[in-house]
RODO-332245 format. One record per residue: residue number from 1; residue in three letters; y, x negated, z of N, C-alpha, C in turn. Coordinates in steps of 0.001 Angstrom, whole numbers, always signed. Each point is the difference from the previous one (the first is absolute). Layout:
REC   i  aa     nyy     nxx     nzz    cayy    caxx    cazz     cyy     cxx     czz
REC NUM ALA       Y       X       Z       Y       X       Z       Y       X       Z
...
This chain:
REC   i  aa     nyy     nxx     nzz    cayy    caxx    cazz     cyy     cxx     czz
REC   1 UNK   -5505  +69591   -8698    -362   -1319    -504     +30   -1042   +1119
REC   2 UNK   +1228    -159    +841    -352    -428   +1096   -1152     -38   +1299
REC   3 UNK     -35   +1076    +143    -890    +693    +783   -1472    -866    -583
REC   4 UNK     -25    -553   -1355   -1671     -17    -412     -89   -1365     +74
REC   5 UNK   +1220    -732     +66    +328   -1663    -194    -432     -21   +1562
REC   6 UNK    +261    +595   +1296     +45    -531   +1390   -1501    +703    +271
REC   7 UNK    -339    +825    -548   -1932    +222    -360    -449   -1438    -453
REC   8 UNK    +164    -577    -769    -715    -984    -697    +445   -1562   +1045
REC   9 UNK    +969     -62    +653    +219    -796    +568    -764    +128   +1527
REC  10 UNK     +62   +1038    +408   -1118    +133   +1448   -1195    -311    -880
REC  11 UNK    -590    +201    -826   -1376    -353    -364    -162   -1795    +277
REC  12 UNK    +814    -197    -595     +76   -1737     -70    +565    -183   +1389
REC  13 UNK    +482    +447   +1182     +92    -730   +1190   -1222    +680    +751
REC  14 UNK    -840    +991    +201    -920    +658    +571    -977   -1161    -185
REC  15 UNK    -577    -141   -1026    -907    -923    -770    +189   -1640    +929
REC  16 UNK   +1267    -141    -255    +361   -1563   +1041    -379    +183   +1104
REC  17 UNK     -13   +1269    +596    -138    -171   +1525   -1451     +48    +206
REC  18 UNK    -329   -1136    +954   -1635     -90    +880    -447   +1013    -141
REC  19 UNK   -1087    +354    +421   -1085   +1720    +174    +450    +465    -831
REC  20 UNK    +934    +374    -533    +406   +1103   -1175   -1016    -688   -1458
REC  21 UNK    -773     +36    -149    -465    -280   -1492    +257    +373    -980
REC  22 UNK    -276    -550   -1233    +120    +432   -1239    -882   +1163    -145
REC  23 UNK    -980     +81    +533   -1150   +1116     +31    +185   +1456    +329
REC  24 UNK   +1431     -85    +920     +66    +968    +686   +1620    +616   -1351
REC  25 UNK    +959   -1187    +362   +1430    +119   -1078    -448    +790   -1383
REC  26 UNK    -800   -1043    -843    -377    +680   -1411    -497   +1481    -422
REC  27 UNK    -516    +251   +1081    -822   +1155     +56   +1331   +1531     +27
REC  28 UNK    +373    -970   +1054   +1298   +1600    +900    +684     -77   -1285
REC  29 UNK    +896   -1157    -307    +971    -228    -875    -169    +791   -1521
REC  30 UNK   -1288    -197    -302    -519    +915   -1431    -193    +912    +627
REC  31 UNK    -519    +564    +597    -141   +1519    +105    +922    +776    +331
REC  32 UNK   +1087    -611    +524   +1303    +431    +243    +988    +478   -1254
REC  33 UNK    -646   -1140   -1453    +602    +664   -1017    +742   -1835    -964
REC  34 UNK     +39    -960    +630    +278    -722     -23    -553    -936   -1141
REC  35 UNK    +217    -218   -1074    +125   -1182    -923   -1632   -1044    +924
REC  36 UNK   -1317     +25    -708    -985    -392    +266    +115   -1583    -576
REC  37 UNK    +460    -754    -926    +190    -781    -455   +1228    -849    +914
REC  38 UNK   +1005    +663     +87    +881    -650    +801     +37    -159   +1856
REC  39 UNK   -1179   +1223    +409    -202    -629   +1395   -1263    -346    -137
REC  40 UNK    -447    -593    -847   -1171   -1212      -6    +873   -1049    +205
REC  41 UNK    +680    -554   -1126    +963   -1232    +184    +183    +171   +1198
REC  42 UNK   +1208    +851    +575   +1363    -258   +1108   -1670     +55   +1273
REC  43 UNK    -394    +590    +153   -1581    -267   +1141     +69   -1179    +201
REC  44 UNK    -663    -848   -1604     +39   -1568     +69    +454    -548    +573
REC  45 UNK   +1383    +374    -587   +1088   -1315     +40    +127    -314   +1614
REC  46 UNK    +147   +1921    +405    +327    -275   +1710   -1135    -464    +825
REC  47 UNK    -983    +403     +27    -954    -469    +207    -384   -1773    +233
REC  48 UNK     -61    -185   -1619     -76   -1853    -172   +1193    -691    +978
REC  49 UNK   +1664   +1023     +95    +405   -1265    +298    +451    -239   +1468
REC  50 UNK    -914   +1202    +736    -272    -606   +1395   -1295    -668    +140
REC  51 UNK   -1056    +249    -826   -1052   -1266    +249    +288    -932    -619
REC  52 UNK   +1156    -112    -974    +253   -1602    -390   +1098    -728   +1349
REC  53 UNK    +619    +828    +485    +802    -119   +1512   -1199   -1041    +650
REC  54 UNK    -963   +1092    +179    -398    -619    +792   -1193   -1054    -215
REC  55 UNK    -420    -403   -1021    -600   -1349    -492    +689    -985    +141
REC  56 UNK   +1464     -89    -360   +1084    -501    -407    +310    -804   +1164
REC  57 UNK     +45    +590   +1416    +470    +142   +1267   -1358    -240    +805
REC  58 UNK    -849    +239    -411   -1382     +92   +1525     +15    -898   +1051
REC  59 UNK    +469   -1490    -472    -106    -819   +1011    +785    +485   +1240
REC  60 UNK   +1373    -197      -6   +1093    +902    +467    -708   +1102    +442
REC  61 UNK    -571   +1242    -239    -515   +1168    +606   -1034    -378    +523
REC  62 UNK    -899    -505    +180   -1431    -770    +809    +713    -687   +1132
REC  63 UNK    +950    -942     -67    +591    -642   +1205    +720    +645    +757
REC  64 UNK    +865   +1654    -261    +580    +725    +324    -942    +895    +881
REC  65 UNK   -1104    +630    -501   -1137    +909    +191    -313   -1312   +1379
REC  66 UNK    -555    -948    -274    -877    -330    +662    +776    -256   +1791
REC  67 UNK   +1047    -138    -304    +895    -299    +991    +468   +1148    +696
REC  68 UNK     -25   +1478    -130    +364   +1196     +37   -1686    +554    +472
REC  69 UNK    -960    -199    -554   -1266    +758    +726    -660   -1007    +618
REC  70 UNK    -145   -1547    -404   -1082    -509    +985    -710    -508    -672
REC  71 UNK   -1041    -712    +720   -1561    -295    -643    -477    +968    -176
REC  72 UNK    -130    +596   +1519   -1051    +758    +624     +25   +1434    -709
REC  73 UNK    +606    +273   -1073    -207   +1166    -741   -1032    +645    -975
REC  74 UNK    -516    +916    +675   -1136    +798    -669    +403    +405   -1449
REC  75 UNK   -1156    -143    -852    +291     -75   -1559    +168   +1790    +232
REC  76 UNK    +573    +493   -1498    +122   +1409    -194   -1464    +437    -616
REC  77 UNK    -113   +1030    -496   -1285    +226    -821    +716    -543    -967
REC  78 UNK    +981    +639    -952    +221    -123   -1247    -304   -1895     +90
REC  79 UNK    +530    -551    +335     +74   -1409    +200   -2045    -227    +115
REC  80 UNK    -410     +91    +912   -1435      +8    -371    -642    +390   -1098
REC  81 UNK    +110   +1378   -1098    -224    +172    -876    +550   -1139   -1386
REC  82 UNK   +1179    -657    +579    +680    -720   -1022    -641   -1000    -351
REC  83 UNK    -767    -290   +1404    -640   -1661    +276   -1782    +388    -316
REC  84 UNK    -485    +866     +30   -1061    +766    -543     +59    -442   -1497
REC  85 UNK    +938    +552    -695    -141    +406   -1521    +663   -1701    -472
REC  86 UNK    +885    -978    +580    +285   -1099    -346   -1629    -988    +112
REC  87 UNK    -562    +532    +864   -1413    -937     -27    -773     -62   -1176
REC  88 UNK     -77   +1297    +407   -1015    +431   -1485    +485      -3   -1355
REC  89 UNK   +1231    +437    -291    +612     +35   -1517   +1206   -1006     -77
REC  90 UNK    +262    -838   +1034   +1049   -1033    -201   +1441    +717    -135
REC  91 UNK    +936    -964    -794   +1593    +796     +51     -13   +1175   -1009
REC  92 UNK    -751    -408   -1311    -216   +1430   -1233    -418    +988    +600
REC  93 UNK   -1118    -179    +848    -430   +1582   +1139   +1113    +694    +408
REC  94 UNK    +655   -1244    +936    +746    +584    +865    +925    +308    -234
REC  95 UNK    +913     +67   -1136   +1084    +251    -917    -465   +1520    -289
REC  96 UNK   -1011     +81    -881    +165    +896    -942    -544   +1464    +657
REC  97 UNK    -491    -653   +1793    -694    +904    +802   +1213    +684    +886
REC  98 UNK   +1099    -988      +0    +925    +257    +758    +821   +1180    +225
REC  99 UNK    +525    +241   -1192    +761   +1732     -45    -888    +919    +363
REC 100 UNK    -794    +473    -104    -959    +616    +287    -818     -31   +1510
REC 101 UNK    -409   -1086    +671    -611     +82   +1113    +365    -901   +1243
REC 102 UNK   +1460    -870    -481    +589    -282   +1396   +1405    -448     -33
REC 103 UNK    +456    +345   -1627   +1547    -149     -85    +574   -1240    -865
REC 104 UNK    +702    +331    -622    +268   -1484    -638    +871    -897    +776
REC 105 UNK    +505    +193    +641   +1179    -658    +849   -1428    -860   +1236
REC 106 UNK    -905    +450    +498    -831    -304    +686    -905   -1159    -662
REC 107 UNK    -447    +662   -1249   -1042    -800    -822    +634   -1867    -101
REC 108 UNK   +1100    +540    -207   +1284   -1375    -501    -319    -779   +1004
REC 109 UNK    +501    +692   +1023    +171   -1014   +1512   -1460    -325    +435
REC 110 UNK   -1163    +583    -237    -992    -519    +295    -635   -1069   -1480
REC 111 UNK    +362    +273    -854    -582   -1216    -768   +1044   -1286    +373
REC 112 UNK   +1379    +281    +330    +573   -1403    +128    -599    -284   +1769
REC 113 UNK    -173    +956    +679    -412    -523   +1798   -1578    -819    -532
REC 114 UNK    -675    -202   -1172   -1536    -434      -9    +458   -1216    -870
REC 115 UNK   +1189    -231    -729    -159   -1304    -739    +455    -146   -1799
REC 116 UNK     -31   +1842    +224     +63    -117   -1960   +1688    -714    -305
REC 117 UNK     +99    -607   -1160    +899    -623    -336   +1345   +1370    -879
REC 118 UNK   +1150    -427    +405    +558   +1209    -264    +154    +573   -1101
REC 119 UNK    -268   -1338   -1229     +13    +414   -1247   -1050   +1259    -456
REC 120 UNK    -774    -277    +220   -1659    +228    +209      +6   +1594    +404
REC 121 UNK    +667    +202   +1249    +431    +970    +501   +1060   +1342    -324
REC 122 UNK    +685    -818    -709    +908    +677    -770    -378    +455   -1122
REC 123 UNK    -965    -915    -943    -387    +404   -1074    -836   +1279    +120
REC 124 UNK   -1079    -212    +668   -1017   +1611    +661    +561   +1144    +881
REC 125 UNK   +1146    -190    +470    +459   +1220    +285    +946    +612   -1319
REC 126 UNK   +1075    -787   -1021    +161      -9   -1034   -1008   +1407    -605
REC 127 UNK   -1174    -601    -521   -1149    +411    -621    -617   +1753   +1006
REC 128 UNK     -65    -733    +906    -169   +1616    +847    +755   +1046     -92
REC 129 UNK   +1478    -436    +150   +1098   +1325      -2     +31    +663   -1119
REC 130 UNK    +244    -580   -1079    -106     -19   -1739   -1095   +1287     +12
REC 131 UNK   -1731    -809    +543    -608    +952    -369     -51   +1112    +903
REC 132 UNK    +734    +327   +1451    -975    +878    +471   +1510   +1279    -162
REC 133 UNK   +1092    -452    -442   +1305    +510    -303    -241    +892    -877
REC 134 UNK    -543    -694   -1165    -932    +691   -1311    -390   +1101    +420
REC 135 UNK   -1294    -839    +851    -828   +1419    +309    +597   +1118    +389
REC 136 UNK    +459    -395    +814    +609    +996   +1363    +777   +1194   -1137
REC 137 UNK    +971    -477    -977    +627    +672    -649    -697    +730   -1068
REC 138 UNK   -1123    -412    -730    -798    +507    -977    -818   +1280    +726
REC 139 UNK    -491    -469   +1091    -781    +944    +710    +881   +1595    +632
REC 140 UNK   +1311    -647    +525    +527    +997     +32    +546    +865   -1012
REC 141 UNK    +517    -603   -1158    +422    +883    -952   -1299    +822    -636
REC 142 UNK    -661    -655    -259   -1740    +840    -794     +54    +849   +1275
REC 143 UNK    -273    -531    +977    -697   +1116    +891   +1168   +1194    +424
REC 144 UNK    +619    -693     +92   +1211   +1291    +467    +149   +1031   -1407
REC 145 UNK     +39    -301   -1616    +136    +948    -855   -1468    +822    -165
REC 146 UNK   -1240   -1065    +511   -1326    +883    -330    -149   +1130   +1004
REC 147 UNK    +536    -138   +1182     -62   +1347    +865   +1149    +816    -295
REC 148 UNK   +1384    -159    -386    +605   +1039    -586    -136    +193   -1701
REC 149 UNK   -1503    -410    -217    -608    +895   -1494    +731    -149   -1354
């Protein structure tokens, strides 16, 4: 019983940490055997509450960053793709594009580095995790029982 409580608790700190996505957590975590409903939540929760960290905080991390690399610093791709998909689809794009094609922890810091207001910001990543947590978990449970028949 222990053993399944400190399972469910790495799900919810994996999820908090940068690069580690929900995309990648939800997936291992259910197929591992794990309560699909409950590492949707604990994904979330860990997840949301380092990008609420860091909405919360950006100014502070922009003046930190900027002072630590420079002007003169070459954008990343992911960061180009961020500023790509913020042109064209605004912060709802770039939210709901985020888990998926450049990170939510990234998406965050690039809608607050362009101007979005944090409420604003919070609310659409909110809305993103919710749904792509869903997904992530629906898809794995269907798909993981339709190939073992």
């Amino acid at each position: 019983m222990e053993n399944i409580i400190w399972e469910y608790i790495l799900v919810f700190i994996l999820a908090a940490i940068p690069w580690i996505e929900i995309a990648a957590v939800i997936p291992i975590a259910i197929v591992k055997g794990l309560n699909p409903l409950l590492v949707a939540v604990l994904s979330f929760g860990g997840n949301f509450l380092t990008v609420f960290l860091l909405i919360v905080l950006f100014e502070r991390f922009q003046l930190r960053r900027s002072k630590k690399k420079g002007p003169e610093e070459k954008e990343s791709g992911r960061a180009k793709r961020g500023k790509k998909i913020w042109n064209r689809y605004g912060l709802p794009g770039l939210a709901l594009a985020g888990p998926i094609l450049i990170g939510t922890h990234i998406a965050a810091a690039i809608a607050m580095g362009l101007g979005a207001k944090k409420q604003w910001t919070t609310l659409w990543m909110v809305v993103s995790l919710v749904l792509w947590s869903g997904i992530f978990a629906i898809a794995t449970q269907y798909g993981f029982e339709f190939f073992l028949g």
